[in-house]
C-alpha positions, 0 to 999 in steps of 0.5 A: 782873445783867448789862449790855450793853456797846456797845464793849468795847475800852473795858473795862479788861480782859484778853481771853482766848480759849478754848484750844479755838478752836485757829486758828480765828477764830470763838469768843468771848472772855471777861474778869474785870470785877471780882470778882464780873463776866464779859465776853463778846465776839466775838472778831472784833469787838473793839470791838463789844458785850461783855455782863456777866454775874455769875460765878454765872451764867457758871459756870452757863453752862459747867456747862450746856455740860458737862452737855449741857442 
């Protein structure tokens, strides 16, 4: 599942930026949205679009970065 969001400042959700962004400003941020959902956002944008996606597949996601594929 995954589902577009138009504002994520309306998410009921604490924001997390990635401890690898150090300083800088442009990285993205992610959330838990219940149990099993992640969201995503640009960090520059707060009340921008956000995507939801199954922790399953955020996991896949960062697998892939890790592995290189």
């Amino acid at each position: 599942m995954s589902k577009n969001i138009s504002d994520a400042s309306a998410l009921d959700a604490i924001w997390v930026k990635s401890s690898y962004s150090g300083g800088n400003s442009d990285c993205l941020e992610t959330a838990e949205v219940g149990a099993a959902h992640v969201a995503i956002r640009d960090s520059k944008r707060p009340v921008g679009p956000a995507l939801v996606i199954g922790r399953a597949v955020m996991q896949d996601f960062v697998d892939g970065l890790r592995s290189g594929a």
